[in-house]
N, C-alpha and C positions, 0 to 999 in steps of 0.2 A: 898657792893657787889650788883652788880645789877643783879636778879634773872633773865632774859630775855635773857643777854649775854653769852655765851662763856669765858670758865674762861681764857684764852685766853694762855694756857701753851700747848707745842708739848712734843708728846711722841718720843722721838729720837730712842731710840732701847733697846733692851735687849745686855749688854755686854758682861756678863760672869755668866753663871753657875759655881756659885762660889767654893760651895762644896756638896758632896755628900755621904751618909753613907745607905745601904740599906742591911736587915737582912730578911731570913724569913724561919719561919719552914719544917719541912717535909712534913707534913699535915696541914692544915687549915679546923678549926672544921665550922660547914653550919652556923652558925647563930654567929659568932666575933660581937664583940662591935667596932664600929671604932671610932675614934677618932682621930680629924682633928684641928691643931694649926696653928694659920699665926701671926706671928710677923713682923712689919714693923720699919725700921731703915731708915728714910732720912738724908742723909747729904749733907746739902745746903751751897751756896754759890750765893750772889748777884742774877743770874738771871740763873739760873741752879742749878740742884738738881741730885742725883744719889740716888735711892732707892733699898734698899737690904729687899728682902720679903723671911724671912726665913718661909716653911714649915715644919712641922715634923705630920707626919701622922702613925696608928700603927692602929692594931688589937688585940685584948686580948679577952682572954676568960677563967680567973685562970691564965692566963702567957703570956706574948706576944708571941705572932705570928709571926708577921710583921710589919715590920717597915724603912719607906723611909723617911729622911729628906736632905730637900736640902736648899740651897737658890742662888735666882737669884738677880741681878743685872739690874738693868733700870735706864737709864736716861731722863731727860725731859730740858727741857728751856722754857723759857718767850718767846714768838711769837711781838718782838717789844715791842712795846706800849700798847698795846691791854692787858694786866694783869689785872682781875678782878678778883682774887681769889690769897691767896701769897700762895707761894710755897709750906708753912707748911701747911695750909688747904689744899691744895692739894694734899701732902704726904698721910693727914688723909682719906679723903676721896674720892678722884678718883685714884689716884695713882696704887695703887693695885688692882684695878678692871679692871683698862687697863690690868694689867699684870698677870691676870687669865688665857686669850686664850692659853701661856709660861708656866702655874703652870699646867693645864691641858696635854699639848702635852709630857713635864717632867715624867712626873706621868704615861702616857699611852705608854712612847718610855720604860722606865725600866720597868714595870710591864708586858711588852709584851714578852721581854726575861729571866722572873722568868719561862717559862712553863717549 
């Protein structure tokens, strides 16, 4: 891999917010512990990939609080010829960092209508 290049994969889109489960107390005590999980699921084929970034995120403090998990759906492709990183390293390591901007707006559109 050459460190200079462009790993030369497009991010095509977010699909499908796949699924969603969201719990949360009465009250929420000032100082919860949080606690924040992202597991990553590529399933590839040839020169396309669809990645599923399951979150599960919660509060506790003696019991849970709160608790939002979901997971999204993203696809990518190879951009031509131009592949300098395969698709699995790319699952591993970019992958899910494109699809932060989506785990963020997620996380900020449900938790807006807990008030």
């Amino acid at each position: 891999m050459d460190e200079n290049k462009q790993p030369g994969i497009n991010f095509n889109n977010i699909i499908i917010l796949k699924e969603v489960t969201f719990k949360r107390a009465p009250k929420i005590v000032e100082k919860p512990e949080l606690g924040i999980n992202f597991n990553v699921i590529p399933s590839i084929s040839e020169d396309k990939m669809s990645l599923t970034l399951v979150i599960i995120t919660t509060l506790t403090e003696k019991k849970e609080l709160f608790s939002l998990n979901f997971s999204l759906i993203g696809n990518f492709s190879v951009i031509g010829n131009s592949e300098d990183m395969s698709l699995d390293e790319f699952a591993k390591a970019n992958a899910p960092e494109l699809m932060i901007p989506y785990v963020r707006e997620t996380i900020s559109n449900i938790t807006l209508r807990m008030v």
